[in-house]
TORZAFI-12478 format. One record per residue (C-alpha): residue number from 1; x, y, z. Coordinates in Angstrom, 1 decimal, m for minus. Layout:
<rec><resi>NUM</resi><X>X</X><Y>Y</Y><Z>Z</Z></rec>
...
This chain:
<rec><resi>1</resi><X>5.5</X><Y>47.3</Y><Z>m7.0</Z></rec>
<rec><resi>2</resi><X>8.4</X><Y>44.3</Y><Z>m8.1</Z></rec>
<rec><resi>3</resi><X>10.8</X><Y>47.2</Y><Z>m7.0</Z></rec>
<rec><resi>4</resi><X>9.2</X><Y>47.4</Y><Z>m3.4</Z></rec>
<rec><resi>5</resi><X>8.9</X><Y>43.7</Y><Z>m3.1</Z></rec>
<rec><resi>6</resi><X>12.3</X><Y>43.2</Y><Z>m3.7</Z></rec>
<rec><resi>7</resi><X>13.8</X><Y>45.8</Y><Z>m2.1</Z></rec>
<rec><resi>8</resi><X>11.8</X><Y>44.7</Y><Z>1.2</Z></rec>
<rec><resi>9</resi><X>13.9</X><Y>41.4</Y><Z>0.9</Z></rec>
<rec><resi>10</resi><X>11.0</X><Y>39.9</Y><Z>m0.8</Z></rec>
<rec><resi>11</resi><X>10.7</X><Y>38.7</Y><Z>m4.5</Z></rec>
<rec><resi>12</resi><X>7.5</X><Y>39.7</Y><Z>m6.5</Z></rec>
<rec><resi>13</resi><X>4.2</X><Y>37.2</Y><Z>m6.8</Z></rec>
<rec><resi>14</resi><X>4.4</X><Y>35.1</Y><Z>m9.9</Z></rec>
<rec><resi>15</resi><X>8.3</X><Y>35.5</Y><Z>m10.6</Z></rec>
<rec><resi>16</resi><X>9.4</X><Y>32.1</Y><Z>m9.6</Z></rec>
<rec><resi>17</resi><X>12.6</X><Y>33.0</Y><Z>m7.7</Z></rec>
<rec><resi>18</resi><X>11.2</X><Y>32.6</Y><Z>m4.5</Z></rec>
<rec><resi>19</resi><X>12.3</X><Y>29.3</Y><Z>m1.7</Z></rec>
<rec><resi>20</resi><X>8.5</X><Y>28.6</Y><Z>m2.4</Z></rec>
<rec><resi>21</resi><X>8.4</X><Y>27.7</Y><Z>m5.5</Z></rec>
<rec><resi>22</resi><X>11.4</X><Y>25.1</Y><Z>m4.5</Z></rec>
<rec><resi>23</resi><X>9.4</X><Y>23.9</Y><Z>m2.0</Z></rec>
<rec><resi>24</resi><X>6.1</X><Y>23.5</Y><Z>m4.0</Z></rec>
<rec><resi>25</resi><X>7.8</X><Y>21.5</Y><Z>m6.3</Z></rec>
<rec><resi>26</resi><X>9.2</X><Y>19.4</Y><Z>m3.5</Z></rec>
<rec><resi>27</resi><X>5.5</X><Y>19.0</Y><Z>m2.0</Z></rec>
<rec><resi>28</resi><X>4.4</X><Y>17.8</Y><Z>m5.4</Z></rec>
<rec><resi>29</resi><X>6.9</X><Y>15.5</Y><Z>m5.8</Z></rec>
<rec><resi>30</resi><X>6.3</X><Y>13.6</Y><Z>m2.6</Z></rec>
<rec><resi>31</resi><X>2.9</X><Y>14.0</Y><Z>m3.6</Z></rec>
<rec><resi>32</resi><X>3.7</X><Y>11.9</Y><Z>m6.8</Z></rec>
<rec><resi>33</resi><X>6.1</X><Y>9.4</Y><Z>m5.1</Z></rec>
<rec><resi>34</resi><X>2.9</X><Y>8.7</Y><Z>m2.3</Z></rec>
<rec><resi>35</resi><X>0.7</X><Y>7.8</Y><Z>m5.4</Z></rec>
<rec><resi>36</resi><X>3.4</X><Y>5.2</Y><Z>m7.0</Z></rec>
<rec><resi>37</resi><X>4.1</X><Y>3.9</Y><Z>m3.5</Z></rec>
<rec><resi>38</resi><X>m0.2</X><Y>3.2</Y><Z>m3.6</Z></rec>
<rec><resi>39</resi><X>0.2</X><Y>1.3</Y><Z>m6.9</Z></rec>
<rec><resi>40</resi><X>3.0</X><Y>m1.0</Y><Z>m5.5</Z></rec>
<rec><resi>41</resi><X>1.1</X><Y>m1.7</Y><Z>m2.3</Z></rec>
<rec><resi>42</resi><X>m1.7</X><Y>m2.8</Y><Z>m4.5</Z></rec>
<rec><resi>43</resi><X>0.5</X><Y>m4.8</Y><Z>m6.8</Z></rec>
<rec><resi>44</resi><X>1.5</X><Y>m6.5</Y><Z>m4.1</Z></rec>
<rec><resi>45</resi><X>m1.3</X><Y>m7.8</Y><Z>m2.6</Z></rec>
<rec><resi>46</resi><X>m2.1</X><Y>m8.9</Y><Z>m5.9</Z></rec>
<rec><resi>47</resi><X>0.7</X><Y>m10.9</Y><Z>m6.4</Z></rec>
<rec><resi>48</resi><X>0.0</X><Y>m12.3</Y><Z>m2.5</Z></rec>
<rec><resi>49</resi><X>m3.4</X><Y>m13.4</Y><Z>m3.5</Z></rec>
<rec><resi>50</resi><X>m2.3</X><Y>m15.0</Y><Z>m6.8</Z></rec>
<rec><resi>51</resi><X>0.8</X><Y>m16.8</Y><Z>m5.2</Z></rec>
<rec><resi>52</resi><X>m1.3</X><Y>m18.3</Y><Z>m1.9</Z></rec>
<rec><resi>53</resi><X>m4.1</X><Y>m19.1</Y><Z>m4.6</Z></rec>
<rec><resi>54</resi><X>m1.4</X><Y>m21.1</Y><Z>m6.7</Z></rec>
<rec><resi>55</resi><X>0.2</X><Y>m22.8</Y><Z>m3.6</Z></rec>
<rec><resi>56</resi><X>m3.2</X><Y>m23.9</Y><Z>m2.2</Z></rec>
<rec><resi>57</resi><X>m3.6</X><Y>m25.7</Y><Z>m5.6</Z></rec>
<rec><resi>58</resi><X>m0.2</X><Y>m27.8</Y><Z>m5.1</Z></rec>
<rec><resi>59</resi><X>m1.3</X><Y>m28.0</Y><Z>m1.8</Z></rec>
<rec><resi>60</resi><X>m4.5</X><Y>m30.1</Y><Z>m2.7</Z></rec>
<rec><resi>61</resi><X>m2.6</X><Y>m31.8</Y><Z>m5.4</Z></rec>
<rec><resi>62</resi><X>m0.1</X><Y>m33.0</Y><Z>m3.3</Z></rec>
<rec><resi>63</resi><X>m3.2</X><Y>m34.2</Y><Z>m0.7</Z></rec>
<rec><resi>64</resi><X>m4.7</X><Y>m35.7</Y><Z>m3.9</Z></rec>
<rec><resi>65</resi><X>m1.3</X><Y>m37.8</Y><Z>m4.4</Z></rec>
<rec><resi>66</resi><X>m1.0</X><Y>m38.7</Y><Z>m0.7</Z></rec>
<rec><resi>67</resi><X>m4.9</X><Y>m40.0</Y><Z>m0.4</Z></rec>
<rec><resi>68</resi><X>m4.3</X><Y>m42.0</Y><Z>m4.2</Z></rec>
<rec><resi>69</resi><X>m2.5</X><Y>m44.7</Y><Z>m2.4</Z></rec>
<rec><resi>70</resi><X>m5.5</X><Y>m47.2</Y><Z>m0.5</Z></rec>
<rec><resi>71</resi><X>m2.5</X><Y>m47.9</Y><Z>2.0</Z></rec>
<rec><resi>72</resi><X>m1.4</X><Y>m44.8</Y><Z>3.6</Z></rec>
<rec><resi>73</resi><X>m2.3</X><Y>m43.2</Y><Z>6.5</Z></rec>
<rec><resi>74</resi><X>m1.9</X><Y>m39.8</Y><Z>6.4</Z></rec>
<rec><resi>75</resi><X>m0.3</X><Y>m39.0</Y><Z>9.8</Z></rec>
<rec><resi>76</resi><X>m1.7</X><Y>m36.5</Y><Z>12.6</Z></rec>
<rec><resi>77</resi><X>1.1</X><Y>m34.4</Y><Z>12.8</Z></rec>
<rec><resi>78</resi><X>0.9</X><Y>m33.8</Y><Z>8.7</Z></rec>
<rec><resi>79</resi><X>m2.9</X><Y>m33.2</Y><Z>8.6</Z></rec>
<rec><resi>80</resi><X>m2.6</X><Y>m30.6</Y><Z>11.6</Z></rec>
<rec><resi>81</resi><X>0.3</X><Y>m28.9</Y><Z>9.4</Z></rec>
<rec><resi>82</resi><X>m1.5</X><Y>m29.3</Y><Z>6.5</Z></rec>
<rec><resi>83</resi><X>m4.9</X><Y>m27.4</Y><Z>8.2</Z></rec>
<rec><resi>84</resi><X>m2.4</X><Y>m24.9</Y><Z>9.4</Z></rec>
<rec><resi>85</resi><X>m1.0</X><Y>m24.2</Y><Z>6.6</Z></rec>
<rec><resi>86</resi><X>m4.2</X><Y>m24.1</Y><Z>4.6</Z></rec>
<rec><resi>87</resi><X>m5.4</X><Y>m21.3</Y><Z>7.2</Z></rec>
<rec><resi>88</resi><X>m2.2</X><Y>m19.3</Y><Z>6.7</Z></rec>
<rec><resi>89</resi><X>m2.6</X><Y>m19.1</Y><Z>3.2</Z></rec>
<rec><resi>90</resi><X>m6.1</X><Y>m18.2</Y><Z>3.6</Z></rec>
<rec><resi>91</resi><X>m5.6</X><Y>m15.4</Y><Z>6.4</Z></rec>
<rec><resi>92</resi><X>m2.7</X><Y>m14.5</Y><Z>3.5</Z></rec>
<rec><resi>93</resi><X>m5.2</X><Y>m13.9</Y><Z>1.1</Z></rec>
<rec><resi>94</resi><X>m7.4</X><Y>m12.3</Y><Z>2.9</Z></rec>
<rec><resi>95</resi><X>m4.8</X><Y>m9.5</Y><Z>4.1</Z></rec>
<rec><resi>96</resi><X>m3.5</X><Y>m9.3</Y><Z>0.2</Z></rec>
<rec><resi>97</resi><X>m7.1</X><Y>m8.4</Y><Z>m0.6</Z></rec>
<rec><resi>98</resi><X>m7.2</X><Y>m5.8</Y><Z>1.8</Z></rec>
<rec><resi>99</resi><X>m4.7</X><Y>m3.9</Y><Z>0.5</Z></rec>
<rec><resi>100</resi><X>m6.6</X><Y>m3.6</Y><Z>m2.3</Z></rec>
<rec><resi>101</resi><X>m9.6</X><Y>m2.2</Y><Z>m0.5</Z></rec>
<rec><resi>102</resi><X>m10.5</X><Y>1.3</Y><Z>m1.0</Z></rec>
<rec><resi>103</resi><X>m9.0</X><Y>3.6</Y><Z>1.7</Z></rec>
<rec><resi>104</resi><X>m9.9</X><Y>7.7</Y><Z>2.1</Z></rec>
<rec><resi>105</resi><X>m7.4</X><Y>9.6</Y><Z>0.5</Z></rec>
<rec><resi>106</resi><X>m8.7</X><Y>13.1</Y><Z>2.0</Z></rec>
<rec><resi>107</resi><X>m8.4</X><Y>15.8</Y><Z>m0.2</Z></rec>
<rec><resi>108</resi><X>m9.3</X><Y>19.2</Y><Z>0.9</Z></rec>
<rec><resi>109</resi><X>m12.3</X><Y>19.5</Y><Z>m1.1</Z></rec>
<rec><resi>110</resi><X>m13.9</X><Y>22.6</Y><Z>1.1</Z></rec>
<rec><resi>111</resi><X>m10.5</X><Y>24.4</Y><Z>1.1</Z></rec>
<rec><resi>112</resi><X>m10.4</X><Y>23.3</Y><Z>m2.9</Z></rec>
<rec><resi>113</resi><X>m13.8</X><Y>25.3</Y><Z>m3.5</Z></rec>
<rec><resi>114</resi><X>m12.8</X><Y>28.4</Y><Z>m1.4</Z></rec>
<rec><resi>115</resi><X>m10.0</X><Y>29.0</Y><Z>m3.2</Z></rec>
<rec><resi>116</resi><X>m11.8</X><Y>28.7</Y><Z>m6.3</Z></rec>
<rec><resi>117</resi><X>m14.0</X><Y>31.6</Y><Z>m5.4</Z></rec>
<rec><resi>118</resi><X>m13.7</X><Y>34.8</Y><Z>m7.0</Z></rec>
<rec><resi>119</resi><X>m12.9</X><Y>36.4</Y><Z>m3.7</Z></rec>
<rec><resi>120</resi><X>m9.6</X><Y>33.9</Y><Z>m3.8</Z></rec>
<rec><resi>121</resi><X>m9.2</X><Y>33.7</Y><Z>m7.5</Z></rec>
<rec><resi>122</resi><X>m7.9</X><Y>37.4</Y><Z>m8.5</Z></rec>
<rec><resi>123</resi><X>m5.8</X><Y>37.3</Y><Z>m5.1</Z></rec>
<rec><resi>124</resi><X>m1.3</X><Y>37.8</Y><Z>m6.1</Z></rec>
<rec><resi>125</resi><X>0.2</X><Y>34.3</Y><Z>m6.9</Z></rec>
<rec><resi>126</resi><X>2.1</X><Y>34.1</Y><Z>m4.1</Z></rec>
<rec><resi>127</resi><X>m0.4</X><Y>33.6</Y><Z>m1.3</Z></rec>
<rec><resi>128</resi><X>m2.2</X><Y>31.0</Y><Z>m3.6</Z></rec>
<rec><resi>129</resi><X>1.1</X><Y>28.8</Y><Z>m4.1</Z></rec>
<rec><resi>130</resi><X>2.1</X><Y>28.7</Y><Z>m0.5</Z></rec>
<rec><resi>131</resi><X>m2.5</X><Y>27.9</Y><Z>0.1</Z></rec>
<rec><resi>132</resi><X>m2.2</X><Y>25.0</Y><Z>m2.5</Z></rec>
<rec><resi>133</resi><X>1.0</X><Y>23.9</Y><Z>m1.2</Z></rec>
<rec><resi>134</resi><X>m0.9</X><Y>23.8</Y><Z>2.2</Z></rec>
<rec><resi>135</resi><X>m3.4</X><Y>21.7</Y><Z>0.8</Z></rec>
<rec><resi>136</resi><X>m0.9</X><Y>19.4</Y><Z>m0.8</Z></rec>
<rec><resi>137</resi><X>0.6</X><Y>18.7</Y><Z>2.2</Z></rec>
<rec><resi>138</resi><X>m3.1</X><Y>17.6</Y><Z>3.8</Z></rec>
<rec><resi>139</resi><X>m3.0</X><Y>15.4</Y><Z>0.6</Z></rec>
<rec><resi>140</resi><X>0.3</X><Y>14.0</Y><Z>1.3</Z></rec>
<rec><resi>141</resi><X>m0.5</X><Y>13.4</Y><Z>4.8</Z></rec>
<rec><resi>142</resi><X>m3.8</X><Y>11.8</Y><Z>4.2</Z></rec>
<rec><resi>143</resi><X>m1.7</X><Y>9.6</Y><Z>1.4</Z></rec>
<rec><resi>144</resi><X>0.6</X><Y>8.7</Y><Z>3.8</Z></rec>
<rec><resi>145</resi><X>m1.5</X><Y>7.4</Y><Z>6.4</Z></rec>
<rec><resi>146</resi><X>m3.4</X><Y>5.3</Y><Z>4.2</Z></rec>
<rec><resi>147</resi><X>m0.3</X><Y>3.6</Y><Z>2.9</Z></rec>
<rec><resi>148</resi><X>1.0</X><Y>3.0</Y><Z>6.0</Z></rec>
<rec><resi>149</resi><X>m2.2</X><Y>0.8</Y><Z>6.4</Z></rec>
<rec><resi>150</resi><X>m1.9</X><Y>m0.3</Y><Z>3.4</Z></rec>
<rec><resi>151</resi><X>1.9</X><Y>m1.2</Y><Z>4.0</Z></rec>
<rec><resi>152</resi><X>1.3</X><Y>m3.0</Y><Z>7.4</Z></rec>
<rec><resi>153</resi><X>m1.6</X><Y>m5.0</Y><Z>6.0</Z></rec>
<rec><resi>154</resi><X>0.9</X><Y>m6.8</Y><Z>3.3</Z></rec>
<rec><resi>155</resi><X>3.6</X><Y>m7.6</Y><Z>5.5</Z></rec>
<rec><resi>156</resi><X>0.8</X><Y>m9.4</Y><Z>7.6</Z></rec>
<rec><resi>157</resi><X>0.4</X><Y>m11.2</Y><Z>4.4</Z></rec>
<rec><resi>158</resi><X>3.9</X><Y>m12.1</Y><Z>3.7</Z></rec>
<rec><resi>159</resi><X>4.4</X><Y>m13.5</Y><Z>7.1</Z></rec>
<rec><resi>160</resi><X>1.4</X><Y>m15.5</Y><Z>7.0</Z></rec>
<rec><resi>161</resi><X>2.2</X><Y>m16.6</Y><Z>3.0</Z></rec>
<rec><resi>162</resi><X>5.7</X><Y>m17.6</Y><Z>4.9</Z></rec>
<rec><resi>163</resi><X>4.1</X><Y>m19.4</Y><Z>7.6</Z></rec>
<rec><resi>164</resi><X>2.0</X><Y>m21.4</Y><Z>5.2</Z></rec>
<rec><resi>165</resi><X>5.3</X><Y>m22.4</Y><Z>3.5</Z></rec>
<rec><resi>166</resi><X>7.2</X><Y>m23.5</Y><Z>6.5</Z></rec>
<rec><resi>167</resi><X>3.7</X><Y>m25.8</Y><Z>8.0</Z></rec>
<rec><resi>168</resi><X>3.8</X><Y>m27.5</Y><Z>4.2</Z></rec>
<rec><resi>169</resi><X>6.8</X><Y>m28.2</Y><Z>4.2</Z></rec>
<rec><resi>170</resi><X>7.1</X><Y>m29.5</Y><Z>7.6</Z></rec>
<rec><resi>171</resi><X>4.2</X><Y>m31.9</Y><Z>6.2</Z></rec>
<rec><resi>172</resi><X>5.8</X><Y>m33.1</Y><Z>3.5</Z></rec>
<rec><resi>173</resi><X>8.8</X><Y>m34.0</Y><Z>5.9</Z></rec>
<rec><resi>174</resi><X>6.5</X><Y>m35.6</Y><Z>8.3</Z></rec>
<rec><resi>175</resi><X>4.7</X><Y>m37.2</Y><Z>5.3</Z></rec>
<rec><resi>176</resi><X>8.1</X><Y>m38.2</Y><Z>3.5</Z></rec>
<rec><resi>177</resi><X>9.3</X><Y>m39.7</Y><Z>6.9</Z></rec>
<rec><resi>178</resi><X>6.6</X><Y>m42.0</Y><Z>7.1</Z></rec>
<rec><resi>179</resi><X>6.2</X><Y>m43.7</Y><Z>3.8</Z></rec>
């Protein structure tokens, strides 16, 4: 039967030299590299939490320094930065958190338990690598998606973490301008 396969152009099931078996390992890799990509998107909204969450802390120390002194006034201008910036770290936070939220990573579970009947089970290798490279390609696409989500929710993040930056320290300016 090998001999017919490969004299039809074709390589047998289960013998490895086929442009499938380069291509299933390419699937799987992709596959892998999706997952990682997950785990730094999380990461990352971590670390956005934990740095608006450290900057909101010198923020209210540095209001704590400003209202110590009986004699000044904070001015308009720095309050309205200092709310501004206060909602931009918020809004950061709140977008670094969702990153972290649990997203559906579909996986083929119907396909999944097809193949694993015994009508699918005793079937040649061949069909079944290029089915569960099928399948890993649903994975992959479902993984993608959700990252992308995942991706556009933390730069929302970072531009508002950057935001809160730039309004606190245009309120230090004002604030340093009119002691």
């Amino acid at each position: 039967m090998a001999d017919s396969a490969q004299a039809s152009g074709g390589a047998a099931a289960g013998d490895g030299d086929t442009a499938g078996s380069v291509y299933a390992q390419l699937i799987g890799e992709q596959v892998t590299e999706e997952r990682q990509i997950k785990a730094s998107l999380e990461q990352r909204g971590i670390t956005v939490i934990t740095t608006s969450a450290a900057l909101v802390s010198l923020l209210f120390g540095l209001a704590a320094v400003v209202t110590a002194n009986k004699h000044f006034v904070l001015p308009a201008l720095g309050r309205v930065l200092l709310v501004l910036a206060l909602l931009c770290f918020l809004a950061a936070a709140v977008q670094g958190i969702r990153t972290n939220w649990i997203l559906s990573y579909e996986v083929a579970v119907d396909d999944l338990k097809r193949l694993a009947s015994p009508q699918w089970w005793d079937r040649p290798s061949s069909p079944a690598e290029r089915r569960a490279a099928e399948v890993r390609i649903a994975i992959l696409e479902s993984a993608r998606a959700a990252n992308d989500q995942k991706a556009a929710l933390l730069q929302q993040a970072m531009v508002c973490e950057v935001a809160a930056v730039f309004f606190v320290a245009a309120a230090v300016a004002v604030i340093l301008a009119s002691a």
